[in-house]
Every structure is written in structure tokens, then in C-alpha cells.
C-alpha positions as CSV (number, residue, x, y, z in Angstrom):
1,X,109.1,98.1,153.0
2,X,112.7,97.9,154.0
3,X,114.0,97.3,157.3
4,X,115.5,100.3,159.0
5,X,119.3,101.1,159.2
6,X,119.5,100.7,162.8
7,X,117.1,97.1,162.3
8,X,119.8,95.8,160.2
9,X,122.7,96.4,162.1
10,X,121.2,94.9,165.0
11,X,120.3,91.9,163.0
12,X,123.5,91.1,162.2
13,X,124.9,91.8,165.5
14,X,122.3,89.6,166.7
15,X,123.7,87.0,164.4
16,X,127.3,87.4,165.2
17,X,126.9,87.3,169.5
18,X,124.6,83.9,169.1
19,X,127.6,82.7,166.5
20,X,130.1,83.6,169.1
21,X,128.0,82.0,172.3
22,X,128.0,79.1,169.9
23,X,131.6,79.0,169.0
24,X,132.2,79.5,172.7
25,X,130.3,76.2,173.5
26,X,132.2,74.4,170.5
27,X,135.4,74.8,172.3
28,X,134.5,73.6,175.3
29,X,132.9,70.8,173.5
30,X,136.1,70.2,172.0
31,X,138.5,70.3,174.6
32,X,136.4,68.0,176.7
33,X,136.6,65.6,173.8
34,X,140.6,65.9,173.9
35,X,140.2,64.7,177.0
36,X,138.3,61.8,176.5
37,X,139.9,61.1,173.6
38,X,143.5,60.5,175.3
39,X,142.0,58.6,178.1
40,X,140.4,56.7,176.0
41,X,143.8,56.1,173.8
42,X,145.5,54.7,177.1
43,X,142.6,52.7,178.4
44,X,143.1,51.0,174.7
45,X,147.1,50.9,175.7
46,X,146.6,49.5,178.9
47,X,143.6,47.0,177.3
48,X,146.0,45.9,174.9
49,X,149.0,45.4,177.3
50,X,146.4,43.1,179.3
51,X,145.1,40.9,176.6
52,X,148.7,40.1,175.9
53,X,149.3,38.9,179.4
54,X,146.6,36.3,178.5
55,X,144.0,38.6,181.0
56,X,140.2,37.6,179.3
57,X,139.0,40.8,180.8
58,X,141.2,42.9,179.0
59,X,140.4,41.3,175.9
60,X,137.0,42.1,175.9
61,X,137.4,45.2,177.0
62,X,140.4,46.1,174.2
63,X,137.5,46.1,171.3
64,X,134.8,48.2,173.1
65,X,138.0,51.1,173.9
66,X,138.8,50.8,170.4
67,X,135.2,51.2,169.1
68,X,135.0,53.9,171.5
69,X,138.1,55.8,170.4
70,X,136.8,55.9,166.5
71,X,133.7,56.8,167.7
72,X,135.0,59.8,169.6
73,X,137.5,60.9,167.1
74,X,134.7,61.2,164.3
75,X,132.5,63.0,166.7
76,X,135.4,65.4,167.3
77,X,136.2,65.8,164.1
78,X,132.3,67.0,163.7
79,X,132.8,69.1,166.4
80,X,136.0,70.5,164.7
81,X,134.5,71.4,161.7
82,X,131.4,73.3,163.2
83,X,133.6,75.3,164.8
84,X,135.5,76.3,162.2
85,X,132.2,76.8,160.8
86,X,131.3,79.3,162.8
87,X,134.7,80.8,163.1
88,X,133.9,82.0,159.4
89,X,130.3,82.8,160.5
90,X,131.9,85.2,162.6
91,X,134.3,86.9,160.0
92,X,131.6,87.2,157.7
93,X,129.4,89.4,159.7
94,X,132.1,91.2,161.4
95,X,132.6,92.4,157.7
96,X,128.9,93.0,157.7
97,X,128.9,95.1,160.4
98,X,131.8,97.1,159.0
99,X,129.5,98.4,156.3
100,X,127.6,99.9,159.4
101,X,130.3,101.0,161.4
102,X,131.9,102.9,158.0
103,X,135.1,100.4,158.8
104,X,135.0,98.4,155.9
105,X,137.8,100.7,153.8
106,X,140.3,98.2,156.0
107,X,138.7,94.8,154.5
108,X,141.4,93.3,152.7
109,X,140.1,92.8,149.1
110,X,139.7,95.8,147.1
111,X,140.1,95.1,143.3
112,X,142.9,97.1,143.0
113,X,144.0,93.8,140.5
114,X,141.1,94.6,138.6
115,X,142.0,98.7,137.9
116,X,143.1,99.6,134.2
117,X,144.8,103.1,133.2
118,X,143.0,102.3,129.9
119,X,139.6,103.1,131.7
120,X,140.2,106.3,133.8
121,X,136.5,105.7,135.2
122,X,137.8,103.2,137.4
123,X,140.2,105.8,139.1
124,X,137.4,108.7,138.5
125,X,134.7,107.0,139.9
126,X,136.4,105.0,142.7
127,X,135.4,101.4,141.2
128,X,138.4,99.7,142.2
129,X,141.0,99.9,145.0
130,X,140.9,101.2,149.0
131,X,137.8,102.6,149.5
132,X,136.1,101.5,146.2
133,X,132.6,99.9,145.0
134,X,134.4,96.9,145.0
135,X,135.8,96.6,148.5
136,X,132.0,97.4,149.9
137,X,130.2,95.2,147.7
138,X,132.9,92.3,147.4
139,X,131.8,89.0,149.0
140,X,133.2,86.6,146.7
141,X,136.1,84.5,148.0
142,X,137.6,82.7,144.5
143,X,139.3,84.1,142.0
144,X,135.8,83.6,139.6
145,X,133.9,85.9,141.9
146,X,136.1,88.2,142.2
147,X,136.7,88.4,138.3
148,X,133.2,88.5,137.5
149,X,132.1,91.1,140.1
150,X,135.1,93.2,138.2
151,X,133.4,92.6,135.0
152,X,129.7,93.7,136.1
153,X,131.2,97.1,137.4
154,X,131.6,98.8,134.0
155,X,130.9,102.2,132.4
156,X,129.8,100.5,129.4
157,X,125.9,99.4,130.2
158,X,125.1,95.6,129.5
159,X,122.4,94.2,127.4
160,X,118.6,94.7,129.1
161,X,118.2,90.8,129.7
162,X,121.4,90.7,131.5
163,X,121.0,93.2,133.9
164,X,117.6,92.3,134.3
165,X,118.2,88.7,135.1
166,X,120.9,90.1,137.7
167,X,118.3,92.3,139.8
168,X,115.9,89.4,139.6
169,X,118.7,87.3,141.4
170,X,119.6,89.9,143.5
171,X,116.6,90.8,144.9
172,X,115.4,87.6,145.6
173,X,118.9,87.0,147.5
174,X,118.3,90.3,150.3
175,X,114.6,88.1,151.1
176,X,117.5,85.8,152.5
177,X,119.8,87.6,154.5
178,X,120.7,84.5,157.1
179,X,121.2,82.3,153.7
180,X,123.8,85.0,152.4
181,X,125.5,84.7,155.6
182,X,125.7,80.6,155.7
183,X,127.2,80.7,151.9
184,X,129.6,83.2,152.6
185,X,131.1,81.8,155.7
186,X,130.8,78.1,153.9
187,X,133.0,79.8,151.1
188,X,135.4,81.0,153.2
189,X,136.6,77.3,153.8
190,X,138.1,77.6,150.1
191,X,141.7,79.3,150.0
192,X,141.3,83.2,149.9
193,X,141.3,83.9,146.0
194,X,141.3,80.3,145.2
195,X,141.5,80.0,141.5
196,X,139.0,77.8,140.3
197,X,141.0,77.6,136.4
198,X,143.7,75.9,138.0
199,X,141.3,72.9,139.8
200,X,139.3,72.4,136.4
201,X,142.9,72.7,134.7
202,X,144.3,69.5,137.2
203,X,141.7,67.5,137.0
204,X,139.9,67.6,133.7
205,X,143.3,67.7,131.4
206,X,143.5,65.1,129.2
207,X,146.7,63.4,130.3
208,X,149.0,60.4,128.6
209,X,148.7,58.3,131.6
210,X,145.9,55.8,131.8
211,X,145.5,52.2,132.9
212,X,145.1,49.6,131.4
213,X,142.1,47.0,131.4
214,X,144.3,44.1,132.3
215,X,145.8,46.2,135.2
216,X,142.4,47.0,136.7
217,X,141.3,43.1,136.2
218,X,144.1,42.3,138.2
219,X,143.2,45.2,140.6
220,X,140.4,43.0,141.6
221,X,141.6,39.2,141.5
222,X,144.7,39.3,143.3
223,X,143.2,40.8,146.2
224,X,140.4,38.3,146.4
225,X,143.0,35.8,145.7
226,X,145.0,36.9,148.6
227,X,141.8,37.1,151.1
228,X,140.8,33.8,150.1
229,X,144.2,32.4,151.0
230,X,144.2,34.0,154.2
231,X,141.3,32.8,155.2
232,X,142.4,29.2,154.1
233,X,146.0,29.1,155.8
234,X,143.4,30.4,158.8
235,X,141.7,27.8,158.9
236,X,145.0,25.8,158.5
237,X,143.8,24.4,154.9
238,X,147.0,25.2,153.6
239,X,150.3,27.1,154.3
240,X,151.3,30.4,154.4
241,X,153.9,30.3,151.8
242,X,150.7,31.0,149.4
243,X,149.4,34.5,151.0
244,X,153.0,35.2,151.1
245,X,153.7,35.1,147.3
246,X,150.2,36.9,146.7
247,X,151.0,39.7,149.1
248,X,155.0,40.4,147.7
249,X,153.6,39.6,143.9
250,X,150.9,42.6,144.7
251,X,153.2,44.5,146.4
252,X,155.3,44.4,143.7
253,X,152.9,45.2,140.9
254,X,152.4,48.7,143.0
255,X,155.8,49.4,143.1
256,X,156.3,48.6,139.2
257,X,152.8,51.0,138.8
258,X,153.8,53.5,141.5
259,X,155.7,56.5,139.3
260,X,153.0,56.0,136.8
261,X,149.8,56.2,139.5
262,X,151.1,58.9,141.2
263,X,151.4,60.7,137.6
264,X,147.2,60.0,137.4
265,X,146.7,61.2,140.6
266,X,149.0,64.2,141.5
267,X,146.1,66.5,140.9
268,X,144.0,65.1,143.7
269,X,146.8,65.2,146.2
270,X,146.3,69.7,147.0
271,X,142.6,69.1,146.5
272,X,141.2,67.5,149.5
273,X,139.8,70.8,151.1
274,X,138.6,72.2,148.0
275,X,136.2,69.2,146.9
276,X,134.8,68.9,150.3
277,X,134.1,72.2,150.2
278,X,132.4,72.8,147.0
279,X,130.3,69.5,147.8
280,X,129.2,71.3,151.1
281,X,128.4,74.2,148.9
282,X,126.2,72.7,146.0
283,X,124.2,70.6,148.7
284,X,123.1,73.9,150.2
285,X,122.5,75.5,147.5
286,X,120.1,72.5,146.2
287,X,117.9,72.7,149.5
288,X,116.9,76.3,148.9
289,X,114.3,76.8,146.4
290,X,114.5,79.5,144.6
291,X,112.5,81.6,142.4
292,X,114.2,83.6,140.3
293,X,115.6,83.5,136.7
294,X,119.2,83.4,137.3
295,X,119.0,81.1,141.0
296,X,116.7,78.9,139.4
297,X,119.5,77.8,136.7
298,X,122.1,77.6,139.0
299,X,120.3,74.9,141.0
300,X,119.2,73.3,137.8
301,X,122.8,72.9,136.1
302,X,123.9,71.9,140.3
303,X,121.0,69.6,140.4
304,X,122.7,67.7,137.6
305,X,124.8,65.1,139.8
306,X,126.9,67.9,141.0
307,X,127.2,67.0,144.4
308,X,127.3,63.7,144.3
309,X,130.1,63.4,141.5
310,X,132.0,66.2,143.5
311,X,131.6,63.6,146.6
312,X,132.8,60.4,144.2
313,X,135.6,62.5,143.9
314,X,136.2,64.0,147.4
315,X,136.3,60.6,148.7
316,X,138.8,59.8,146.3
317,X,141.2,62.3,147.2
318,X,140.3,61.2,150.6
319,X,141.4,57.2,150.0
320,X,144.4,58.8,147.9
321,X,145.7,60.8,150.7
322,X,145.4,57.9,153.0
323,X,148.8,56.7,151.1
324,X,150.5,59.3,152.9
325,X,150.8,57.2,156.0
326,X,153.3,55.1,155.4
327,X,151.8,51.7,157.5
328,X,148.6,52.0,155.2
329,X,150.6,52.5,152.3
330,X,152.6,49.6,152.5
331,X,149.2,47.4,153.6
332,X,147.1,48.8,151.1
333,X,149.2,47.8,148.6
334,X,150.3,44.3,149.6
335,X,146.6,43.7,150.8
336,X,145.0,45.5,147.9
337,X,146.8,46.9,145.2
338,X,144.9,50.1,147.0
339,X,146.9,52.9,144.3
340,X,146.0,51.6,141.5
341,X,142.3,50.8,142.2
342,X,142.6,54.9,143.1
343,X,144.1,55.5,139.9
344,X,141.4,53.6,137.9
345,X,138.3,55.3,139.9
346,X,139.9,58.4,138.9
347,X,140.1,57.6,135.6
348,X,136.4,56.5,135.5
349,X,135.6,59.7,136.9
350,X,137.8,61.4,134.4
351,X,135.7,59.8,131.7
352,X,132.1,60.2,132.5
353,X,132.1,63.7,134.6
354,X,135.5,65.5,134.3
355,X,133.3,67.6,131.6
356,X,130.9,69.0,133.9
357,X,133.5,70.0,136.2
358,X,133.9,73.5,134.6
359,X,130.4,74.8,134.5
360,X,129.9,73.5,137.6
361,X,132.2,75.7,139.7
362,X,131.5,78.3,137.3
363,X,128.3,78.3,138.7
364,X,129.6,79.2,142.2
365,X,131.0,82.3,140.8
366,X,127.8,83.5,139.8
367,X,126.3,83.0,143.0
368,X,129.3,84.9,144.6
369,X,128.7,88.3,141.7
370,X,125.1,87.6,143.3
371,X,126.1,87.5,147.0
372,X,128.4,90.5,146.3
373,X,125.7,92.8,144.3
374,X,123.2,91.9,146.9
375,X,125.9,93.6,149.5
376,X,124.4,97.5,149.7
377,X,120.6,95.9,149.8
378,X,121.8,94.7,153.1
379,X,123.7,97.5,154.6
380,X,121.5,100.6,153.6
381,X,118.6,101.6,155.0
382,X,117.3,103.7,151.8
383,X,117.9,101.5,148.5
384,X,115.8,100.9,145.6
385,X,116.4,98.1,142.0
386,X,116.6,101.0,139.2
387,X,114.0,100.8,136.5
388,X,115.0,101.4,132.9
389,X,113.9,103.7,130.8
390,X,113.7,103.0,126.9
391,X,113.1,106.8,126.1
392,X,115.9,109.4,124.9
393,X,118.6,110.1,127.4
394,X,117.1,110.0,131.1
395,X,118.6,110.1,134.6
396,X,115.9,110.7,137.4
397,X,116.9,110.2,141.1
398,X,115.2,111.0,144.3
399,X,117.2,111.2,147.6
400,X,120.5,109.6,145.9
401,X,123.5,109.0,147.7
402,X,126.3,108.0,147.5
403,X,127.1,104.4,148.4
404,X,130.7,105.1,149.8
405,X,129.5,107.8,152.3
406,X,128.2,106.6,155.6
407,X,124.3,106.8,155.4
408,X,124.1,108.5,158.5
409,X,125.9,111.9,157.0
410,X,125.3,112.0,153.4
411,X,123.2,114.7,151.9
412,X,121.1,112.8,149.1
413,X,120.0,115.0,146.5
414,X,117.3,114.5,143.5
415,X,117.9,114.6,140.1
416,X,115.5,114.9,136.8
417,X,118.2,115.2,133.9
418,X,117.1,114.9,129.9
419,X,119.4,115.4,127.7
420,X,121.8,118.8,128.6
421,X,124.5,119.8,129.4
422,X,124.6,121.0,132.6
423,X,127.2,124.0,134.2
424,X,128.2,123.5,138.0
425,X,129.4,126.0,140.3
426,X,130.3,126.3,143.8
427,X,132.8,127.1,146.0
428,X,135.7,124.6,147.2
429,X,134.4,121.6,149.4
430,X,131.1,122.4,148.6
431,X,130.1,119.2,146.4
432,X,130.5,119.8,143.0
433,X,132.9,116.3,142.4
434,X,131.1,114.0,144.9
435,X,127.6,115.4,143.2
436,X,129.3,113.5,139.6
437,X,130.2,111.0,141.3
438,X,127.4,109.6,143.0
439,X,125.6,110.2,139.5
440,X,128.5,108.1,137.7
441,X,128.6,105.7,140.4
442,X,125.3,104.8,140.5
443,X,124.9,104.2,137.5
444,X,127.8,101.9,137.5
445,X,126.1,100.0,140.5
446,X,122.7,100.0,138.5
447,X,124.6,98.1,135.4
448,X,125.8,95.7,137.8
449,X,122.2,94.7,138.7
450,X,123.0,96.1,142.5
451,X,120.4,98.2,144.0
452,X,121.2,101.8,144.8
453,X,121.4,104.2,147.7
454,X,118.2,106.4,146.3
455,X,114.2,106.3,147.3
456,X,114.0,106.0,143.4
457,X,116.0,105.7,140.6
458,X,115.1,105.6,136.9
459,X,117.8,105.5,133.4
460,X,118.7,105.3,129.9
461,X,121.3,102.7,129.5
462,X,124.3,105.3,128.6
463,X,128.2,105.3,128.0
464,X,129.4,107.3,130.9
465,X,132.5,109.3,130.5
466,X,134.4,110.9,133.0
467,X,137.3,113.4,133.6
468,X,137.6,114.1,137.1
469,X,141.1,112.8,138.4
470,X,143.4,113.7,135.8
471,X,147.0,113.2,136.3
472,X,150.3,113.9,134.2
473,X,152.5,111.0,132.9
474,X,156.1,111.5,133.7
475,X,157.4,108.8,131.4
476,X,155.4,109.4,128.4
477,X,155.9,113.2,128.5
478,X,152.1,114.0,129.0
479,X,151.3,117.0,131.1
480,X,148.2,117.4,133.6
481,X,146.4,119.2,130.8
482,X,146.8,117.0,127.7
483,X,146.2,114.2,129.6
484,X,142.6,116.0,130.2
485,X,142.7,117.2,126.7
486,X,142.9,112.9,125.5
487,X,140.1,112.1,128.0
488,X,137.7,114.8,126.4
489,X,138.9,113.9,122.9
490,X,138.1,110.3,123.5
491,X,134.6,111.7,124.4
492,X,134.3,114.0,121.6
493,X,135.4,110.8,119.1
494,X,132.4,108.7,121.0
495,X,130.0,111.3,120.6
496,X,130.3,110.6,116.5
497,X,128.5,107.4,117.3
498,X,125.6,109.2,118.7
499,X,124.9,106.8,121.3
500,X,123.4,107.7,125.0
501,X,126.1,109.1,127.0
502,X,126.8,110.4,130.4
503,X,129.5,113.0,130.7
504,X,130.9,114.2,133.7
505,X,134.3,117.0,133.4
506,X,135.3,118.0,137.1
507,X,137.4,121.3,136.8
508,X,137.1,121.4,133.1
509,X,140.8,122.6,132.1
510,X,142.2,123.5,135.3
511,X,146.1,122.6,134.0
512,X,146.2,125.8,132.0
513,X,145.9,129.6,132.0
514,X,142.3,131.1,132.2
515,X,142.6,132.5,129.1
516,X,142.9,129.6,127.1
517,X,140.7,127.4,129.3
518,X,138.0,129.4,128.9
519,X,138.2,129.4,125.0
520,X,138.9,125.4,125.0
521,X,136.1,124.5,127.9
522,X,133.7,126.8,125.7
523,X,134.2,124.8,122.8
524,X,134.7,121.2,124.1
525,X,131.4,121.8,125.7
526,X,130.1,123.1,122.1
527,X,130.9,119.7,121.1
528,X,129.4,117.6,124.1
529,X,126.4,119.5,123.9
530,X,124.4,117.0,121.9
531,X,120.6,115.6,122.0
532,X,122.2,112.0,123.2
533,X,124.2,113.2,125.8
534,X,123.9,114.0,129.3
535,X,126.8,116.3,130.6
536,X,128.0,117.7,133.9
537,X,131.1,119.9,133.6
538,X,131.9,121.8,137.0
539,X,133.7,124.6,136.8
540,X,135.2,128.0,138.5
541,X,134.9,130.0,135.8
542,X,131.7,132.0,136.0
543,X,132.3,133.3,131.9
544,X,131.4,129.3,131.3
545,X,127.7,129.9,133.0
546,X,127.1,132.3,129.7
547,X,126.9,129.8,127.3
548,X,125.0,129.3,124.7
549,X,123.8,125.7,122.9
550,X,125.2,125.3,119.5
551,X,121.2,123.2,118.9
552,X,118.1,122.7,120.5
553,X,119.7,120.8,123.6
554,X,119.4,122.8,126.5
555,X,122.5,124.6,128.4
556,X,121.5,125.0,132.0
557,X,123.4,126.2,135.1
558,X,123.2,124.2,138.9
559,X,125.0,125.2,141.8
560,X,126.2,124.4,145.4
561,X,126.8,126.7,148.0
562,X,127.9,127.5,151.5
563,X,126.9,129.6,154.2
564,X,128.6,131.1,157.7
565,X,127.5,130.2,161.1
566,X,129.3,132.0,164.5
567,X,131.8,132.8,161.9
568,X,132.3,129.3,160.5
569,X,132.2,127.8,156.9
570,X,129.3,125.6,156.5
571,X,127.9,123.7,153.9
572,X,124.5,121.9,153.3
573,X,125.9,119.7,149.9
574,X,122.3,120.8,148.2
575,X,122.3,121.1,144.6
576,X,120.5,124.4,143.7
577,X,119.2,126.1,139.9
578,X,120.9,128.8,138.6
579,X,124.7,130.2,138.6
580,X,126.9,130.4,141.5
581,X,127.2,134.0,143.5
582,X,129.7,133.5,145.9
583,X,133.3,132.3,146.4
584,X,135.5,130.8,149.8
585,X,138.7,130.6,148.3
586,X,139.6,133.7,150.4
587,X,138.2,132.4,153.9
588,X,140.4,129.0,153.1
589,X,143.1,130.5,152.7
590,X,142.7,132.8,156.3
591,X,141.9,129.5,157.4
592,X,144.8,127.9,156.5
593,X,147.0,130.8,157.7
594,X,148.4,132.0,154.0
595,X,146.5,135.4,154.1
């Protein structure tokens, strides 16, 4: 069924020590090619300085050194760029392997961006920031991926087609671990959070400068003009005074067009890397055929001159940057009036494809949400695609953990919840809050379309709620427990709706007296006890475990406890039925050296 954990990590360590013997042979590859390269370059100097002292040796010699030199630079540039290649290859599954290693709470990206004080879920429920869903799952290296992943990991559940079509994708993608790999590390030649709005911004806005048909004519007639009368005052036809004119009347013209082509072109001058990048990436992606929903279409909308109008333009940029050497841009403007031929291929481009430009890189940021969701399928040994349920308020788990735990030493535990409210006890450190969590969590990871850390996993799309890391608010006057007192309000005013909803209250009221919290929790729970909802509410206070349902949805009581060994605290993080019958607050506190 699924490959086992240890199977996967050697896998990718497999991966990452042939990349490295590879790299290893790169180098050498390229340092031997330095070398020839510069003996090469002098033979060519010292072929040169021959054919100009009339030796017929060194003149034939001067053209084979100089096809040789080309030839070696383009075959070091190849070598270059596999290298760099697998330099990424590398990175990429040294991030893998610090899913394995638990290591990957130091990866760089966390989505902390991404976190809003307007959804206290994201705080509750770890979703963004160090240590988060997103730093695990995130493989996405534009600003698009990035943004889209945040959007996927929501509390709010997403129509039935859309997650659908994202599992499809998803699971189709971990058949294709080696593929994931190669389109990460080809993606990690774009800048790290390269925004993608600000390419499509440069190159498809619709600017004043154009140029004109008569321009473009002349483009093309001067330069044959002038090649034609070079190739008569060769053949001593007629003088030179003729090329002359034609080269300083074109060179000229380029100077008189120069402000207002650099104006068309400025966006393609920062782009170079980018293009070539994205035209390496749609290629790859149109050799792999793929079978799902949501691949399928990307390849389709990539299939529709992507590529190649991405390399129209890359080469472009490529002839444009040319101009920053000054002895080409002088010649390939006297020669060939080589600016403004740029300037009207861009334009052309502009025209006719510009349009496409926008989709087209959109589509890369789908593939990276897809490359990030897919992220836990290849790390854990036990995962499982959730099924949905289209019956009242579900949540049924078997052997679910938690996906920010290392899979060695997390307890899973099952779940079969209908709609309840549900009263947790247990004593400090024994579960209670990482129990709600993984609950939340995974449900949060099952909206995405990601698989989860369970054998199975079955839900009712719900709302999920959560009060678990309260905190005051200095600067708006709002103490620890009216902050909580908003949070369960908000739930209270969504519960009017009665729409599915998941509820989780960690230390329900723990900012004020007992007295009073025991009155409020009693009847915020009153209120959250409804035949939609599913709610956890952990708790202290044993007077909670008495209470009664205000309706015909059932009030239950779950607990976790711990136990002593050779005089030790122990805990085995196993949710159990029933109330509660012991306390550790005591023994922590020996422990700690306060009693």
C-alpha cells in the first residue's frame, strides 16, 4: 500500500548522495573545461598574432581555435547549468529529508506573512508561522504558491468539487515522487518568492510607446542596403564612402530611437532568468502525461503555445541584453538598427500573446499548491485522502496523528464523533490541547485536498472554531478572559446559522475565578450544545462533567490520564470514556521544587 517510513527516507537519501556524486563530477567537469577554455583563448591569441605576421599556418589554424573556443564555452555553459541543476536538486531533498529527521521547524519559509489576528485559528491551530502546517507542507517557491497554499489552509471548508479535484491532483502527484523532486529544484532557479504579478505587470501593460510601421520598414532596408554595399565596395564595385553614410545614417536613427526603445523594452532587461526558467518549466511539465482532473488542465492551458511563446520571448531578452556590451551595441546598431528590430519583436509579441501570459504562470502556482499538499504523502509512513461524508455532522478517525509531531513518537488515537459536545479531562501534559488540535488540524489539511496522518479518515464539511490560545490585548484594553469571552461569542453568533460546525474551547474560562467560570462555561456550553455541532471543551473543572444537554444532543465526558512508574510521571496520550479521577498538579509542583 504505502511505502514504509524508513523506505521513504532512504529513498530520498538515495536521491540526494547520487545528486551529490553527480554534482561532484560536474565540477570536475567544469574546471577541466576552465582549463581548456583559457588555453584555448591564448592558442587563438597566439593564432591571431601569427596570421598578422603574414604566417599561412597560423591563419588556418586562427578559425579552427576560434570555432573551438565557442564550442567549448557553450559546452561549459551546459555544464554550468546542470550543475546548478543539481545544486537545487540537493536543497530540495535535504528539505525532504528534514521532514524525516523532525528538522524542518528551521526551513526558512513559514507563512508567518500569511497569519491574521482576525482568524485566531491560525494561531490556535498552528497553520502559519515556525513550526506550522505551512512550513512542513510548503514547497512552492513564488509568491503565487505561496499565496495559494495560504488560501487552501482555511477553517472555512471549500466547495465538494474543489477539494475533490485537489486530492485527485494530489494523489496522482505522490505516484511521482522523482517528478516532484525535478520541479521543485527546476523552480528554485526563480528568485525565492518571486512575484509573478509584477512580471505579467512589466510585460503585458499596455504602454504609450510603440513603433511605427515606417520605422520597422526601415528596420529591414537599411541593413540590407548596407550589406549589399559592403559586399560591393568588396568586390571594389564601388567606394566605401557609400557603406559609410549607411552605417552613420543607421547609427544615427538608433540614437534618435534609443530613449524611446529602451522605454518598450525596460521590462525585459530583469527578466532574463525568469523566462528561461518558466520555459524549462512548461516543457517538463508537457512531457508528463497526466491523468487527473486538475494536471490534465494545467498541461492543456500549457500545451497552448506556452513554451514556445515564453522561448520567442526569452530569446528576446536574450538579444536585448546583448546591448549591454558596449562593442555589440555600437555594431548592432550601425550594422543593423539591432534595438529597434528588438523593440518591434516585442511589440509583436505584445500583440498576439502578452494575454496569455497571466494564466499561464498562474498555472505554475497551482502546480506548486499541488507540489506543497502532496508534501505529508511523502514524508509519512501512515496517511490516508479523507472521504466526505454528506450525512449530519461526522468526524471518524482511526490512528490519527498529528502531522507536526514526529511519526516515530506520536500516540495516534481514534475518533467516532456525531454531533456532541464532548467534556475533556486530564491532568497537565496529559493531551487534552494536542488531542483538539490534531482534530482541528486535520481537518484543515483535509480542506486543503492534502492527505492526513490517520489509517482512515472520514467528515462532514464543517466551520471549525477554536479557542485554545487566548491572549490579552494591551492596547485595546482587552483582558485574557474577554478576549475568550469574543471568541466564544463569535461561535455562539455562528451557531444561529445552524451550519456544521467543529468547536474546540481548551481551558474553557481559565482567566477568571472558579466561581464564575463554572456558571459561564456551564452556559456557553448550553449554547454550543446543538444537533449541528461538534464540540470539544477541555476543562479542570470536574462540576463541568455533570452537565446536562439543554436537547436531544448528547453530553458526553472523555478523558486522558497519567500513571507512575519507579516513581515517575508517565503518560500514554490515550483518549479514554468517562470523567477524569485523578490530578498531577501536586507532583509538578514537587517537581518543580515549589512544594
Amino acid at each position: 500500500m504505502h511505502n514504509t517510513y524508513k523506505q521513504k527516507a532512504s529513498f530520498y537519501a538515495n536521491l540526494q548522495h547520487t545528486a551529490l556524486s553527480r554534482a561532484q563530477d560536474c565540477q570536475k567537469k567544469s574546471s577541466r573545461l576552465t582549463l581548456e577554455r583559457t588555453i584555448c583563448f591564448f592558442a587563438l591569441l597566439f593564432s591571431l598574432a601569427g596570421a598578422y605576421d603574414g604566417l599561412t599556418a597560423a591563419l588556418l589554424l586562427s578559425p579552427i581555435f576560434l570555432i573551438a573556443f565557442v564550442m567549448l564555452i557553450r559546452r561549459h555553459n551546459r555544464v554550468k547549468k546542470m550543475l546548478r541543476l543539481l545544486d537545487n536538486e540537493i536543497a530540495v531533498l535535504h528539505d525532504y529529508l528534514c521532514r524525516f529527521d523532525n528538522s524542518w521547524q528551521q526551513l526558512p519559509v513559514n507563512g508567518q506573512e500569511f497569519s491574521s489576528n482576525k482568524r485566531p485559528q491560525n494561531v490556535d491551530l498552528h497553520i502559519f508561522g515556525p513550526s506550522s502546517l505551512f512550513q512542513y507542507l510548503c514547497a512552492a517557491r513564488t509568491k503565487g504558491g505561496r499565496l495559494a497554499l495560504a488560501h487552501a489552509l482555511s477553517p472555512v471548508p471549500p466547495a465538494r468539487e474543489v477539494l475533490l479535484r485537489r486530492q485527485s491532483a494530489v494523489r496522482e502527484l505522490l505516484g511521482h515522487p522523482y517528478l516532484c523532486v525535478e520541479l521543485e529544484a527546476l523552480g528554485r532557479l526563480l528568485p525565492d518568492n518571486h512575484d509573478t504579478a509584477a512580471l505579467v505587470q512589466e510585460i503585458t501593460a499596455d504602454r504609450q510607446h510603440h513603433i511605427s510601421r515606417t520605422l520597422q520598414r526601415t528596420a529591414w532596408i537599411l541593413p540590407v542596403l548596407t550589406a549589399c554595399s559592403i559586399a560591393l565596395a568588396g568586390l571594389q564595385l564601388t567606394g566605401w564612402d557609400i557603406p559609410g553614410l549607411l552605417i552613420l545614417l543607421q547609427f544615427t536613427i538608433a540614437m534618435i530611437f534609443h530613449k524611446h526603445n529602451q522605454a518598450m523594452l525596460a521590462p525585459l532587461h530583469a527578466l532574463q532568468q525568469e523566462l528561461h526558467t518558466y520555459q524549462t518549466l512548461f516543457i517538463r511539465l508537457g512531457e508528463t502525461n497526466f491523468t487527473s482532473p486538475a494536471l490534465t488542465s494545467i498541461t492543456h492551458s500549457l500545451s497552448q503555445g506556452a513554451a514556445p511563446a515564453l522561448q520567442t520571448l526569452a530569446r528576446l531578452t536574450d538579444h536585448v541584453n546583448m546591448c549591454r556590451n558596449l562593442f555589440f551595441f555600437v555594431c548592432g546598431n550601425a550594422l543593423l538598427l539591432w534595438d529597434c528590430h528588438c523593440a518591434a519583436r516585442f511589440c509583436r509579441w505584445q500583440l498576439h500573446t502578452a494575454q496569455h501570459l497571466k494564466s499561464w504562470l498562474a498555472s505554475w502556482s497551482e502546480m506548486e499548491l499541488y507540489l506543497s499538499l502532496a508534501m505529508a504523502g511523502h514524508t509519512r509512513e501512515c496517511y490516508t485522502f479523507p472521504q466526505l461524508l454528506d450525512s449530519a455532522p461526522q468526524l471518524n478517525a482511526t490512528a490519527l496523528t498529528s502531522l507536526l509531531l514526529n511519526e516515530d513518537q506520536a500516540v495516534p488515537n481514534d475518533t467516532a464523533m456525531q454531533a456532541e459536545t464532548r467534556i475533556i479531562t486530564g491532568s497537565n501534559m496529559s493531551g487534552k490541547t494536542t488531542y483538539m488540535r490534531t482534530l482541528a488540524s486535520s481537518l484543515v489539511l483535509a480542506y486543503a485536498g492534502a492527505p492526513v496522518c490517520a489509517r482512515s479518515f472520514a467528515f462532514t464539511p464543517m466551520h471549525i472554531f477554536t479557542s485554545i490560545q487566548v491572549h490579552d490585548d494591551q492596547s485595546q484594553g482587552i483582558s485574557t478572559f474577554y478576549a475568550e469571552l469574543l471568541r466564544i461569542k463569535q461561535m455562539v453568533d455562528f451557531c444561529k446559522q445552524q451550519q456544521p460546525m467543529l468547536i474546540c474551547i481548551d481551558e474553557i474560562f481559565k482567566g477568571t475565578n472558579s466561581a464564575d467560570r463554572i456558571i459561564g462555561a456551564r452556559e456557553a456550553i448550553a449554547r454550543l450544545t446543538q444537533p449541528y455541532c461538534l464540540t470539544l471543551v477541555s476543562t479542570h473543572d470536574f462540576e463541568l462533567c455533570d452537565i446536562k444537554s439543554p436537547n436531544s444532543t448528547p453530553v458526553t465526558n472523555f478523558h486522558f490520564a497519567e500513571y507512575y512508574d519507579d516513581n515517575k510521571i508517565k503518560f500514554d496520550y490515550k483518549i479514554k470514556n468517562g470523567r477524569c479521577q485523578t490530578t498531577n498538579a501536586q507532583y509538578l509542583l514537587k517537581m518543580a521544587g515549589i512544594m
